[in-house]
C-alpha positions as CSV (number, residue, x, y, z in Angstrom):
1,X,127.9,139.2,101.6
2,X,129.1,139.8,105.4
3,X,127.7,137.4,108.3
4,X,126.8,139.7,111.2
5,X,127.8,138.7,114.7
6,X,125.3,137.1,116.0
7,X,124.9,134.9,112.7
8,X,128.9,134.4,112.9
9,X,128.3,133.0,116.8
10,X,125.2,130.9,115.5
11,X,127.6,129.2,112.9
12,X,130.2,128.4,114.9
13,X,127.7,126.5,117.6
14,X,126.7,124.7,114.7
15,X,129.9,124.2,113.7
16,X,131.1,122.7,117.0
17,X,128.0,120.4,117.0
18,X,129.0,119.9,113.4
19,X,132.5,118.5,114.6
20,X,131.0,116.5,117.2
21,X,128.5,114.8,115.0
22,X,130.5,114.2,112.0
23,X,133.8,113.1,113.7
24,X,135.4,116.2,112.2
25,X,137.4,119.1,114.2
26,X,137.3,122.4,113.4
27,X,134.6,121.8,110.6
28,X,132.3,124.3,109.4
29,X,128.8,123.3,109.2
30,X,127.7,120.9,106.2
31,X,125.7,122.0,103.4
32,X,122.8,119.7,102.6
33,X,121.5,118.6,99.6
34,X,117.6,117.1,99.7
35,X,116.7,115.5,96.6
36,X,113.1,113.7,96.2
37,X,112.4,111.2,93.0
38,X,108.6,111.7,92.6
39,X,107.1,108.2,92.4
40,X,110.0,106.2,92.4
41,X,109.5,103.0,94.1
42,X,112.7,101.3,96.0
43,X,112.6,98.4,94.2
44,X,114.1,99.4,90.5
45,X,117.4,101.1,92.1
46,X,120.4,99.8,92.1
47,X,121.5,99.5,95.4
48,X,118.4,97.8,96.1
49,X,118.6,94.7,94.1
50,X,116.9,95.9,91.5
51,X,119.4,94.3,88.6
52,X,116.9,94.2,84.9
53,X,118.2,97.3,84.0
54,X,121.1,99.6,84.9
55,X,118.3,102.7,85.9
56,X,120.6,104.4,88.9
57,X,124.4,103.7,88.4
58,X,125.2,107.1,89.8
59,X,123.0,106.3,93.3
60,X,124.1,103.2,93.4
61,X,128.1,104.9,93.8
62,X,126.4,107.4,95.9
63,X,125.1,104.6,98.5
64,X,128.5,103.0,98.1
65,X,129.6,105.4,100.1
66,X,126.4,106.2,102.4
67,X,123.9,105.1,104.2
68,X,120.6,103.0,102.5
69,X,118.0,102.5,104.7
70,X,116.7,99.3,103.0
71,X,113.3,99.2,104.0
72,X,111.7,102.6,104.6
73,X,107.9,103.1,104.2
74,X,106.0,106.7,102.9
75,X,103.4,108.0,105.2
76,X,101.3,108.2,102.2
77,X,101.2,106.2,98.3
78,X,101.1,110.0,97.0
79,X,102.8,113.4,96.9
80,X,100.1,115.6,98.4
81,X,100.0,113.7,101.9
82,X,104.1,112.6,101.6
83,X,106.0,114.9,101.1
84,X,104.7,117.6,103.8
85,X,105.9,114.4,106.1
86,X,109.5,114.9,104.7
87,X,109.5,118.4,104.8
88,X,108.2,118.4,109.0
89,X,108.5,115.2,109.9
90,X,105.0,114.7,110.6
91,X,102.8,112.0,109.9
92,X,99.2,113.3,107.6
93,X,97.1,113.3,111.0
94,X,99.5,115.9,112.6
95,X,100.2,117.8,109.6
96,X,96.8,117.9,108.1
97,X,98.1,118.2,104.2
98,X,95.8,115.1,102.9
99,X,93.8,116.8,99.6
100,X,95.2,118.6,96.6
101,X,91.8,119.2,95.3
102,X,88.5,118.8,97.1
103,X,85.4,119.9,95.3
104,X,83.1,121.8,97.3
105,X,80.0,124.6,96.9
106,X,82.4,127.5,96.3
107,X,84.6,125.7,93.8
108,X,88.2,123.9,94.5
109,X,90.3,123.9,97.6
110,X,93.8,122.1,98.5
111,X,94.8,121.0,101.8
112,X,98.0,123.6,103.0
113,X,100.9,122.8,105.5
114,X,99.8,125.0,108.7
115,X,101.6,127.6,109.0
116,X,102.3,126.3,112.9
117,X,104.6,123.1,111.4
118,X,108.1,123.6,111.5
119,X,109.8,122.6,108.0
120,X,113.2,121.6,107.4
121,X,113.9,124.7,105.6
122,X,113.0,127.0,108.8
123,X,115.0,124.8,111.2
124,X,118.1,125.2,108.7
125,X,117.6,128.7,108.3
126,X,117.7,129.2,111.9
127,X,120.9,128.3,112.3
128,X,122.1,130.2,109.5
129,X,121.9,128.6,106.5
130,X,121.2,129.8,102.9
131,X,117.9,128.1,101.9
132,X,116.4,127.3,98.3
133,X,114.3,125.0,96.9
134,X,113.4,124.0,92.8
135,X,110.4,121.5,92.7
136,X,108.2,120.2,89.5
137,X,104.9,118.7,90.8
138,X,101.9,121.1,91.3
139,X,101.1,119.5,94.3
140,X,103.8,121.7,95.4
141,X,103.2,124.8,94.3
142,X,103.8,128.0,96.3
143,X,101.2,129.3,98.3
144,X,100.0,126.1,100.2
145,X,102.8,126.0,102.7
146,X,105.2,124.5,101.3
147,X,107.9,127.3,100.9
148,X,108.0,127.8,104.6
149,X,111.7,128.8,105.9
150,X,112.5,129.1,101.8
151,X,114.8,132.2,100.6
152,X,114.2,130.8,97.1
153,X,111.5,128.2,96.3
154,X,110.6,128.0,92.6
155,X,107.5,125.8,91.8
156,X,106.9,124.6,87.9
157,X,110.8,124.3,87.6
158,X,111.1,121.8,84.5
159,X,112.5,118.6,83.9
160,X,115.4,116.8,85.4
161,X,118.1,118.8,83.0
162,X,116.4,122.0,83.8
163,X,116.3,121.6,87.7
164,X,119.6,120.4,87.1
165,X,120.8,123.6,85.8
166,X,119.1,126.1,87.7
167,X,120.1,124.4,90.7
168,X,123.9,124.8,89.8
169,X,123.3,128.3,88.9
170,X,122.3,128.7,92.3
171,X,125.2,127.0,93.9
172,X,127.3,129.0,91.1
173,X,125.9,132.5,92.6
174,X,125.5,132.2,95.9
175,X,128.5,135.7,97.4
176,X,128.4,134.3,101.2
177,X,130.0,131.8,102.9
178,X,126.7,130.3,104.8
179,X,126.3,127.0,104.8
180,X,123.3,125.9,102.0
181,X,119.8,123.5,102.3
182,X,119.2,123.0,98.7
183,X,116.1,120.9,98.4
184,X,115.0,119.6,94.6
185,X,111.9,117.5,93.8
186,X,112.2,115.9,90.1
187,X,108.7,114.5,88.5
188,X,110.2,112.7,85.4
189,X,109.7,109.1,86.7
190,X,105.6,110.0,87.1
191,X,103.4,109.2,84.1
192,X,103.1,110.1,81.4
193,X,107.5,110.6,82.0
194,X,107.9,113.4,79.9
195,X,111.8,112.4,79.1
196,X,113.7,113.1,76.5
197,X,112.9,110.4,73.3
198,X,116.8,108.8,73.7
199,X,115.9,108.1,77.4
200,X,111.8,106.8,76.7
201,X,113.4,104.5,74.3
202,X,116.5,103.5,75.9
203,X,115.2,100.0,77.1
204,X,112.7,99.6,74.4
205,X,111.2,100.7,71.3
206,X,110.2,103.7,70.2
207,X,106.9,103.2,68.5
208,X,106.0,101.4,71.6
209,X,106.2,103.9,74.2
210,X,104.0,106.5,72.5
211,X,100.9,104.8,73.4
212,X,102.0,105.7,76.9
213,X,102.9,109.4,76.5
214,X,100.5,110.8,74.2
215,X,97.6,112.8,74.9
216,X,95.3,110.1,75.7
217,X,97.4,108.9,78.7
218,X,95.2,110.2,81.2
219,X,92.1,107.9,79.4
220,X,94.3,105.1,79.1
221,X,95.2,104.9,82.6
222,X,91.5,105.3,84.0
223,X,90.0,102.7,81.5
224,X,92.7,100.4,83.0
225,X,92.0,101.4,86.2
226,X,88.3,101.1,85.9
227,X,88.3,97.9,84.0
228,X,87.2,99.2,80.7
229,X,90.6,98.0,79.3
230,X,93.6,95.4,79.6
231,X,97.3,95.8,79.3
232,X,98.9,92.6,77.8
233,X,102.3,91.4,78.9
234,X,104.7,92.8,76.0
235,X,101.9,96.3,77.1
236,X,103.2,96.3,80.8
237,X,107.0,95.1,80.0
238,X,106.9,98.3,77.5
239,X,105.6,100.8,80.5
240,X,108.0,99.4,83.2
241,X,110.6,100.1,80.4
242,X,109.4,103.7,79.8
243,X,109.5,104.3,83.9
244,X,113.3,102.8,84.0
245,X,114.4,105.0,81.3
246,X,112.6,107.8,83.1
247,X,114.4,106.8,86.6
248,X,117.7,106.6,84.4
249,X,117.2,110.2,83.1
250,X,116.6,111.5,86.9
251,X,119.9,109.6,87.7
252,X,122.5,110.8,84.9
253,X,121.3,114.6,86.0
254,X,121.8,113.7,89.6
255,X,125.8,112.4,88.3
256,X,126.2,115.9,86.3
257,X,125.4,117.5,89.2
258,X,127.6,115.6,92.1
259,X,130.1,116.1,89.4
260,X,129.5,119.4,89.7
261,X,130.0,119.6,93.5
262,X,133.5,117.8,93.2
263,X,134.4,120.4,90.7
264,X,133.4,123.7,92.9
265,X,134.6,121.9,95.8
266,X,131.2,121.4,97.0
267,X,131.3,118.0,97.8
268,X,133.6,117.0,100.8
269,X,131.1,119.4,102.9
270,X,127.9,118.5,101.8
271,X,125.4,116.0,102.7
272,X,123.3,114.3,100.5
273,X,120.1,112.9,101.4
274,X,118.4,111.4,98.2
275,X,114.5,109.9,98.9
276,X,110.9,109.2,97.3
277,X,107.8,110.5,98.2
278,X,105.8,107.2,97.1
279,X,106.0,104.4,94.7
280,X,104.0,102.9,91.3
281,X,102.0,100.2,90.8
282,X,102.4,98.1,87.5
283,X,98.9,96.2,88.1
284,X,100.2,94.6,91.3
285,X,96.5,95.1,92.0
286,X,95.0,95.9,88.9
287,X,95.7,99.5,88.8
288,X,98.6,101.4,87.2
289,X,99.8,104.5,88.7
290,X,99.1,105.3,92.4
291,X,97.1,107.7,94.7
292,X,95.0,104.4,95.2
293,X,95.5,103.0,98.6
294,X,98.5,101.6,101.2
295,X,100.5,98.6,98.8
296,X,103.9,98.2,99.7
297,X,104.3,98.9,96.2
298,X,103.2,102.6,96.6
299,X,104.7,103.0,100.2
300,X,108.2,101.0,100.1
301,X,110.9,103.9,99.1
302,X,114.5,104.5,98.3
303,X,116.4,106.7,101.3
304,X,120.1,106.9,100.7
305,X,122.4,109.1,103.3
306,X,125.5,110.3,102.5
307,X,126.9,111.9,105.1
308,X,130.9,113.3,104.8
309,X,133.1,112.0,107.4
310,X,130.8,108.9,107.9
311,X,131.2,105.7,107.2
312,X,128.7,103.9,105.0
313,X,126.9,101.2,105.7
314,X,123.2,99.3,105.1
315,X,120.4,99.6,107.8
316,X,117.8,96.7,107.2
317,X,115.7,97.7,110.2
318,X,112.6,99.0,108.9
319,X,112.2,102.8,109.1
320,X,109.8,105.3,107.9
321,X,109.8,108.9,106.1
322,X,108.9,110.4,109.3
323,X,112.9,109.8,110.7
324,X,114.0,111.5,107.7
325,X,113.7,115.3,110.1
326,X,115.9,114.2,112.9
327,X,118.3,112.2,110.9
328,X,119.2,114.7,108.5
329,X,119.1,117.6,111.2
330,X,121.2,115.7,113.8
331,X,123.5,115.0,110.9
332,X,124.2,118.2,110.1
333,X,124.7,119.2,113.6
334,X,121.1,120.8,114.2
335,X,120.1,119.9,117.8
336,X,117.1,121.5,117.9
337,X,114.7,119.0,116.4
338,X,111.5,119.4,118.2
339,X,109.1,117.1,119.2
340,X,108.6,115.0,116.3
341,X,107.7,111.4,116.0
342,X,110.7,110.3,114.1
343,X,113.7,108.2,115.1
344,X,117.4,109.7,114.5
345,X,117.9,106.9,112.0
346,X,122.2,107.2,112.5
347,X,122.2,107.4,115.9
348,X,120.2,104.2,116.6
349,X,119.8,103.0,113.0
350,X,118.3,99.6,114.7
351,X,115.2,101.3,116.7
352,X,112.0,99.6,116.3
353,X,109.3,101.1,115.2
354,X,106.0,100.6,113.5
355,X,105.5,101.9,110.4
356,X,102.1,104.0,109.7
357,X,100.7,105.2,106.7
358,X,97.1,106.7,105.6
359,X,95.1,107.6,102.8
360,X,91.9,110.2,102.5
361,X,89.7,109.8,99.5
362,X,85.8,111.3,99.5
363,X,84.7,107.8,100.1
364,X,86.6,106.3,103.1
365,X,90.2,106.9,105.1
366,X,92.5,103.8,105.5
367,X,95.6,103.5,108.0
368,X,98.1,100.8,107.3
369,X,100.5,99.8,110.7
370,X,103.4,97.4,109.8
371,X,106.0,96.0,112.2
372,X,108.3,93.9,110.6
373,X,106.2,91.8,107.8
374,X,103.1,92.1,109.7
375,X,101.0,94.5,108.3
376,X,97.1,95.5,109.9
377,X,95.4,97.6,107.4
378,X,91.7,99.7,108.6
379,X,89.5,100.9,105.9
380,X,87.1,103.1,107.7
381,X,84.0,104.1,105.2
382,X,80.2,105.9,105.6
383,X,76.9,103.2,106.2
384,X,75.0,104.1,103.3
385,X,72.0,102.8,105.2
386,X,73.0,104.7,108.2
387,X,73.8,108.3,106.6
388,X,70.1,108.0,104.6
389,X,72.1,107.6,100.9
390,X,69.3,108.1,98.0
391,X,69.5,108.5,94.2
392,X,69.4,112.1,93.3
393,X,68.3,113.3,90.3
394,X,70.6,114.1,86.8
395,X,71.2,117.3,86.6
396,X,72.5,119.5,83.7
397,X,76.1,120.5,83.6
398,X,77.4,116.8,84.4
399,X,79.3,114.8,81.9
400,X,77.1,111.9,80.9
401,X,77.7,108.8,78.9
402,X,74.6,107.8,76.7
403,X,74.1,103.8,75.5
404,X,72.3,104.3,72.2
405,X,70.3,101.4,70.9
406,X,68.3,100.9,67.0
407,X,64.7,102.1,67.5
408,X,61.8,101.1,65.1
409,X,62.3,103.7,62.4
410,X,66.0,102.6,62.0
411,X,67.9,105.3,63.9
412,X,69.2,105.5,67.7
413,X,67.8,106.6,70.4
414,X,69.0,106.4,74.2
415,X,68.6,103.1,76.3
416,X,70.8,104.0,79.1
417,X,71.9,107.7,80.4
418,X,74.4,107.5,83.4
419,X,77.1,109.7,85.1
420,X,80.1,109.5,84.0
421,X,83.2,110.1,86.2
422,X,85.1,112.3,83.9
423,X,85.0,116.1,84.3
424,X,82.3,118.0,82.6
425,X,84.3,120.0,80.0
426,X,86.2,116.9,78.8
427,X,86.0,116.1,74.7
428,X,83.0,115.1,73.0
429,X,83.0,111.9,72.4
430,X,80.7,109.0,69.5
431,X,81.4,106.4,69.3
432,X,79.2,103.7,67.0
433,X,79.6,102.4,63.7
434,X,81.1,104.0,60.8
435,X,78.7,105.9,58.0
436,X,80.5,106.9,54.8
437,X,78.9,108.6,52.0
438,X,81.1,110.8,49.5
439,X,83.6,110.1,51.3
440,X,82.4,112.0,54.8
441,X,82.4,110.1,57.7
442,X,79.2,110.1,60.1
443,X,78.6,108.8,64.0
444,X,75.2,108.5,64.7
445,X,74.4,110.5,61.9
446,X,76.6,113.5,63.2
447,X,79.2,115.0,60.9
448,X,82.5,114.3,61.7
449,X,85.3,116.7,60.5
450,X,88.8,114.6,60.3
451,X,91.3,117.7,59.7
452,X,94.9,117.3,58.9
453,X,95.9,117.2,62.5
454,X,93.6,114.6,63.8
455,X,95.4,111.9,65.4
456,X,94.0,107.5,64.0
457,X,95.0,105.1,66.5
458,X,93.7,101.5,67.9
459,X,93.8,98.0,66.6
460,X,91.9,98.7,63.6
461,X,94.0,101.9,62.7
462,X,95.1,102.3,59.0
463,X,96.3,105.0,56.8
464,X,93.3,104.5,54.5
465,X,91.0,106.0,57.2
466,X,87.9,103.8,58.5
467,X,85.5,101.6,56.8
468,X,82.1,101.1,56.1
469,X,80.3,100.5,59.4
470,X,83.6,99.4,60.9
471,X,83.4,100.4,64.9
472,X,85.0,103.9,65.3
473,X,85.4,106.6,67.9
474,X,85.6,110.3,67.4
475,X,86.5,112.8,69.8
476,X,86.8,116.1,69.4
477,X,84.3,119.4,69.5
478,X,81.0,120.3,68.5
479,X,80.5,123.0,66.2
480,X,77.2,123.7,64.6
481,X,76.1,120.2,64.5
482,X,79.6,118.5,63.3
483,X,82.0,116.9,65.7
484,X,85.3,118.7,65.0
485,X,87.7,115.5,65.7
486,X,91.4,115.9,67.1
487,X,91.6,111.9,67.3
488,X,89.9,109.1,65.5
489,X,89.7,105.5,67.0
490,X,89.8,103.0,65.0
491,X,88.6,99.4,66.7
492,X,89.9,96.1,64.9
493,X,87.2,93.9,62.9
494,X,86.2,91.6,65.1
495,X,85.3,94.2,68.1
496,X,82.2,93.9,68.9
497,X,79.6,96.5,68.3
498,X,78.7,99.7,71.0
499,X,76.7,102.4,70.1
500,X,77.7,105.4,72.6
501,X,77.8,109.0,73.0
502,X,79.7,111.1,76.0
503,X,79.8,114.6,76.7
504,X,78.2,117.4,79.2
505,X,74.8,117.3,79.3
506,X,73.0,120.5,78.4
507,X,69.0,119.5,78.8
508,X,66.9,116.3,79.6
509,X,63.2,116.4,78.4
510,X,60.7,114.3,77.4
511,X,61.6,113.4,73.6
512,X,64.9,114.6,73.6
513,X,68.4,114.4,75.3
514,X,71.0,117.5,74.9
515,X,74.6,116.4,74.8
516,X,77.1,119.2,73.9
517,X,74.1,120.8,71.8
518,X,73.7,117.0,70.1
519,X,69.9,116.5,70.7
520,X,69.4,112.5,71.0
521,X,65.9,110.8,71.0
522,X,64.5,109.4,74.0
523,X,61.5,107.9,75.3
524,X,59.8,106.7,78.2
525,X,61.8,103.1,77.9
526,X,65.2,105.4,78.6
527,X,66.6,104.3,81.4
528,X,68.2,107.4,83.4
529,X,71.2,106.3,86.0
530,X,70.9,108.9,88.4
531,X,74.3,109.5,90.7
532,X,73.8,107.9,94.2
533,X,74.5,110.4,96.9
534,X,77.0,110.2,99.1
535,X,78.6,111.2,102.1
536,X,81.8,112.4,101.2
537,X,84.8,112.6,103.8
538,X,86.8,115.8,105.1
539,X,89.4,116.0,107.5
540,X,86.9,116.6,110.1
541,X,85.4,113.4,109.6
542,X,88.6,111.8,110.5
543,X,88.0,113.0,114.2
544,X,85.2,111.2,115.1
545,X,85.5,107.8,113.1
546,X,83.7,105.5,115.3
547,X,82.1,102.0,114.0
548,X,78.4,101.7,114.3
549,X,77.5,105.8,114.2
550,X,77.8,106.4,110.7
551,X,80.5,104.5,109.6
552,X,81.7,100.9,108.4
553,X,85.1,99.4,109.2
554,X,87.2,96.9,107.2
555,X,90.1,95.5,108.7
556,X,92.3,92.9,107.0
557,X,95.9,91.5,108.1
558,X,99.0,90.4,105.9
559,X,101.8,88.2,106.4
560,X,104.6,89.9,103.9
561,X,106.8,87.0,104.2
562,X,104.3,84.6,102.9
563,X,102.2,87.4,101.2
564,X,104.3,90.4,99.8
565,X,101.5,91.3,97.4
566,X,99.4,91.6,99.7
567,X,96.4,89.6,97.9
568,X,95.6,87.2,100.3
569,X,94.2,88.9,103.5
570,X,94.3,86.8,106.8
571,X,90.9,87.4,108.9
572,X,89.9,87.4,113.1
573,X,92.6,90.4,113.3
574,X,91.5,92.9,115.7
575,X,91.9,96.7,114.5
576,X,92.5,98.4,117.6
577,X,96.1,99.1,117.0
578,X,96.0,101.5,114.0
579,X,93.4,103.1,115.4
580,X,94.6,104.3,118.4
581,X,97.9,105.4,117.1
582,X,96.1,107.6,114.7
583,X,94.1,108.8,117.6
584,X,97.0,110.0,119.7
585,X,98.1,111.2,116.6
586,X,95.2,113.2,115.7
587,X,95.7,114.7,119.5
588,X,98.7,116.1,118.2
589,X,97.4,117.5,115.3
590,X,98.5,120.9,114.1
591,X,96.1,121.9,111.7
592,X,92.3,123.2,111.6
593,X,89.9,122.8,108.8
594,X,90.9,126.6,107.6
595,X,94.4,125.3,106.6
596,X,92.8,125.1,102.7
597,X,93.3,127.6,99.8
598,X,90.7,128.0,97.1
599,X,92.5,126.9,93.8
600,X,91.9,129.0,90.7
601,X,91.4,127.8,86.9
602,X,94.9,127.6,86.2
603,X,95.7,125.6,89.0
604,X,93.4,122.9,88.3
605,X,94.2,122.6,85.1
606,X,98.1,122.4,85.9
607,X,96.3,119.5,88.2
608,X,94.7,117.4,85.4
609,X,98.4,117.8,83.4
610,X,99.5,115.4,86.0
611,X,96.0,113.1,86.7
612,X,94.6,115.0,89.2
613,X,91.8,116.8,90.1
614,X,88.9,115.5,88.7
615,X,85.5,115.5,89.9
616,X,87.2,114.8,93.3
């Protein structure tokens, strides 16, 4: 492939700045190599202290010989918000990108970088370069901004191994001599870590880890989450083991591939720039998993810069994702950076700055604001009392959970009908004692069809099936009055007894409840749990959050040092400062309530694969 003229006199600007920048004459410009660890927090590397398990040897050669930026904070504690911050180097109230699936009227709809923020890809291609990007999160898929300045960017690109490869093919086949951007963005360290078995198992047991990564992940997480169930010690040491072994498997494909570049020749020209986009929580706080709020835990991330011609060295000053833009431009000789809030983190690696992070969910928007280890988080939320909130009535086509209770003629009827927070068109799901007669098993009276491919876990689980009123849930379809199970759970003797039945409600009358065409009986003593309305939050909301017209503010203060789990809030702290950073922020904003794309069926359910996109 020939470079025309004016491309040839771009490059060799570039290449003079190059020289400059680098301590190099007569260089040609760098190629750069972006690689983002989905949800890998800083503290199990390496190179940052992290010393249980050997999870990153070949990072922790790569910072041997770079730059770590020991203590650098997300914008966000998930991808959606995040990584559009790495990509512009723009904080979420300038860049707008905060939902990856809000439920309105019309259906589904997912935030999108405006098209009027400058990526990291444009700014490289501008001067020339070769541009391509292989990604694995939907979050990220192409047509919500994301592939902006792109020539390649291929979403859904598989595992570690498979990224690995296609991204060597790429190298492999590229005919011109431009200089690359190469950016990848592996999701094998995010639950459930789909990893190969030798790496799920290679710091703990195999028959432990499945709990973890079979289909019922997503259940298990939100009953944790939501208090309906508890993870033990030996539960928790086996998950952090599963995540390390996932971390590990990102890590060996990350050697194979530098090898590769020292093998092509790759390598003594190209910078590599290897970040996360969030962290995990390991119920820090009682959750697993993240998406949930501004913890160091989900914010504190890895940034290693290796830059050739360099030296290396170990930057304790606090930094944030946002300096990622100008550091990695500057470093490859890129002057034109723009106005972005960022600090060129090599040429003053010791610049103070405070560190700013938000999070939008439909029922309030938080800011965190940390300098040093004092941290001021504001939780901003709706008055109930103010915004008129009233119980609305159940309506059908909502997933429901129905508390069944003996009635006088010895059957069940429903005591208790409530939302439930799961999506309508999840399984079918009784759950009650165990009838057996001919050797059939019954919920509630309700046929249940065990096939050969049905799935018996739980304490109680045994290879002789369920026994005679022993506590049991089946989950599965309905199919002319039988529950067709895929999974059986078995509960150990001693659980005590619950009488319940979950599905999509069809019809609510006066006798009779509809439930996945189940008809349960009711009477006027049913209690009905209607959903409480309420006023959800968009990005235009975010505009006008002002304490005492509509809306409720928290504010609570940490002291890391002293604190660094953030559980024990100091109070009197005054809240101004978060908020008016995010107001000149939001001054600055580049995006407009049409920056959102409708999302269609696939989508979603690509989505739910990965925990998202729920009922909002």
């Amino acid at each position: 492939m020939k470079i025309h003229a004016a491309r040839t006199q771009m490059l060799l600007a570039l290449a003079c700045a190059t020289a400059s920048a680098c301590g190099r004459t007569d260089a040609p410009p760098p190629n750069v190599l972006l690689i983002c660890m989905d949800t890998v927090r800083a503290d199990h590397l390496g190179c940052y202290g992290y010393e249980r398990r050997e999870t990153t040897p070949t990072l922790d050669r790569l910072a041997e010989r770079g730059y770590v930026f020991a203590d650098t904070s997300a914008t966000a504690g998930w991808t959606k918000p995040s990584v559009p911050t790495i990509l512009t180097g723009l904080y979420p109230a300038q860049h707008g990108v905060y939902q990856g699936s809000s439920k309105d009227a019309d259906g589904m709809h997912s935030d999108v970088v405006p098209k009027g923020a400058r990526t990291l890809a444009e700014a490289f291609a501008a001067t020339g370069y070769e541009t391509a990007a292989f990604v694995m999160n939907a979050q990220l898929r192409r047509g919500l901004g994301f592939e902006q300045g792109f020539d390649v960017y291929a979403d859904g690109a598989g595992d570690a191994r498979e990224i690995r490869w296609r991204a060597r093919d790429w190298l492999d086949e590229r005919a011109g001599d431009e200089p690359f951007f190469l950016y990848l963005h592996f999701l094998d360290a995010h639950w459930p870590y789909p990893v190969p078995d030798e790496y799920a198992t290679l710091f703990t047991d195999g028959a432990d880890v499945e709990r973890f990564r079979g289909k019922d992940w997503r259940e298990l997480r939100d009953a944790v989450n939501h208090g309906r169930e508890q993870l033990s010690d030996a539960d928790l040491e086996v998950l952090l083991a599963l995540y390390d072994g996932a971390i590990r498997y990102i890590d060996d494909e990350l050697g194979r591939l530098m090898d590769h570049l020292e093998r092509s020749g790759l390598a003594e020209d190209t910078i590599v720039c290897v970040v996360s986009d969030h962290g995990e929580e390991f119920l820090e706080h009682g959750r697993i998993g993240h998406g949930h709020g501004l913890y160091e835990n989900l914010l504190s991330v890895p940034w290693i810069l290796h830059v050739p011609g360099r030296g290396a060295g170990r930057v304790e000053t606090p930094c944030s994702l946002v300096d990622l833009f100008p550091t990695l431009l500057h470093a490859a000789g890129v002057s034109d950076v723009g106005a972005v809030p960022g600090v060129d983190r090599l040429a003053d690696p010791h610049a103070v700055q405070a560190a700013f992070a938000e999070h939008l969910e439909p029922g309030s928007y938080s800011q965190s604001l940390r300098r040093g280890q004092d941290k001021l988080v504001r939780v901003v939320r709706p008055d109930s009392d103010a915004t008129g909130t009233k119980r609305t009535k159940l309506d059908p086509g909502v997933r429901v959970e129905a508390k069944l209770e003996r009635d006088a003629s010895g059957g069940v009827s429903v005591a208790v009908l409530r939302p439930s927070s799961k999506p309508p068109g999840d399984p079918t799901e009784l759950k009650g004692p165990a009838e057996l007669k001919d050797g059939a098993l019954r919920v509630h009276g309700v046929p249940v069809v065990l096939g050969p491919g049905v799935r018996y876990y739980g304490d109680g689980a045994s290879a002789d099936g369920p026994r005679e009123g022993a506590l049991v849930k089946a989950v599965g379809r309905v199919e002319d009055g039988r529950l067709i199970a895929s999974k059986l759970k078995m509960y150990a003797p001693d659980a005590e007894l619950e009488r319940e039945v979950r599905g999509r409600l069809d019809a609510l009358d006066a006798q009779i409840v509809h439930i996945d065409g189940l008809g349960l009986a009711c009477d006027a003593r049913t209690e009905i749990e209607a959903p409480r309305a309420r006023r959800r939050l968009r990005r235009a909301d975010l505009l006008g959050l002002v304490p005492g017209a509509g809306f409720v503010e928290l504010t609570s203060a940490f002291d890391l040092d002293a604190d660094p789990h953030e559980l024990a809030p100091r109070s009197g702290v005054p809240s101004e400062a978060p908020r008016e950073l995010g107001e000149r922020l939001f001054a600055d904003r580049l995006w407009t309530e049409g920056d959102q794309r409708a999302l269609g069926a696939r989508e979603v359910e690509d989505l739910q694969a990965i925990g998202y996109a729920g009922e909002d």
